[in-house]
Each structure stands twice: as C-alpha cells, then as structure tokens.
C-alpha positions as CSV (number, residue, x, y, z in Angstrom):
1,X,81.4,84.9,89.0
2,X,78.1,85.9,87.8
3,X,77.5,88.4,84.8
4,X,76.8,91.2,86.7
5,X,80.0,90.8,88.9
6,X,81.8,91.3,85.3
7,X,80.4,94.0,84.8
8,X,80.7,95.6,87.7
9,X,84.2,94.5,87.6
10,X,84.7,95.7,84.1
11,X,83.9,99.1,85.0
12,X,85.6,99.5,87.8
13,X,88.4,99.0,85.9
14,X,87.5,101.5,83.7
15,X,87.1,103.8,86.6
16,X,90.6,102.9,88.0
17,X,92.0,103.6,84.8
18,X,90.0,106.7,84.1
19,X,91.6,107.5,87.2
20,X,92.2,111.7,87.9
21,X,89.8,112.5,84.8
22,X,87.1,110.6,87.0
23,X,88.2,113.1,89.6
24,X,87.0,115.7,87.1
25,X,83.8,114.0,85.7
26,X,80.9,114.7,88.5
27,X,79.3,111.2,90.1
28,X,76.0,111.8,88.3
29,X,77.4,112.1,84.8
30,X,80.0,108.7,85.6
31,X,76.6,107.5,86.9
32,X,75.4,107.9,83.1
33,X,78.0,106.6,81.6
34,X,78.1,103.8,83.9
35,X,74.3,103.1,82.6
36,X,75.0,103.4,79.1
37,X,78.5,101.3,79.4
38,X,76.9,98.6,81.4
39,X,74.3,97.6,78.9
40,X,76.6,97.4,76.3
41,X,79.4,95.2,78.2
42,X,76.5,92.7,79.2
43,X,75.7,92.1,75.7
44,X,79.8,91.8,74.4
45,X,80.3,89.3,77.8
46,X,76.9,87.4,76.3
47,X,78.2,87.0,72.8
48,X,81.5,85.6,74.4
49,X,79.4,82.9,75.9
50,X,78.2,83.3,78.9
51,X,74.5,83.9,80.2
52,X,73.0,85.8,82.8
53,X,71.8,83.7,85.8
54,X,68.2,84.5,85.4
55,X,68.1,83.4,81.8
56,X,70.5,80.4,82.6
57,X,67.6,79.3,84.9
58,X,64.5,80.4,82.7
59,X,66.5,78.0,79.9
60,X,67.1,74.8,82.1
61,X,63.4,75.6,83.0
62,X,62.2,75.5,79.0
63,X,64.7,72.5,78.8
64,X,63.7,70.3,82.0
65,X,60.2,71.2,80.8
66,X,60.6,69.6,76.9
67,X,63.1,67.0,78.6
68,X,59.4,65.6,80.5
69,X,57.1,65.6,77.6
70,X,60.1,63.9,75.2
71,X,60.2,61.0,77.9
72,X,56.3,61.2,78.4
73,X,55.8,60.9,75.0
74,X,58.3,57.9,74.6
75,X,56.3,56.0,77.3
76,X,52.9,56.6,75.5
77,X,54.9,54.4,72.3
C-alpha cells in the first residue's frame, strides 16, 4: 500500500467516524478539510518511515547514480 492509499484510507476513516456530523458539514467544506488534513497525515505517515513512491524512486535514482561513479572510480585505482 502506497502512501497515498493511507491517506486516503486514513481519512476515510475519519469520515466514517465523523459519521452524521459529515451529514451536516457540506462536501465543499469536508473537501477543505480533506486538503488541509491530507497534507498533514502524509508528513506524520513520513516521519513513521515510510516514503512516497516518487521520492522512493528519485532516491534509488541519486543512489544507483553514486553506486556507478563509486565502482567507476574503484576501477580507475
């Protein structure tokens, strides 16, 4: 499960529990909240350890990258 599924997940959780008060609240404002939440969760599920995809890959990228030159350099020796 990627890091946006959490996050979806995550706040559809706290739309189930919300529950008859998001009944209440109009889309557009659980919309907003929904933008301001999401944000926020991505960043607590990131200090927990776990990356987005996209910056999973740009990182294995950067590290294949210096990986190269390391065993470039070693065969220059």
């Amino acid at each position: 499960m990627d890091q946006s599924e959490v996050t979806k997940a995550v706040l559809k959780i706290l739309k189930k529990e919300i529950g008859a008060v998001s009944k209440l609240i109009p889309l557009d404002i659980f919309k907003a909240i929904e933008e301001k939440v999401g944000p926020e969760i991505d960043i607590i599920i990131e200090k927990s350890g776990y990356v987005k995809k996209e910056k999973y890959e740009r990182l294995k990228k950067i590290t294949d990258n210096l990986e190269k030159r390391i065993t470039d350099l070693e065969k220059d020796l």
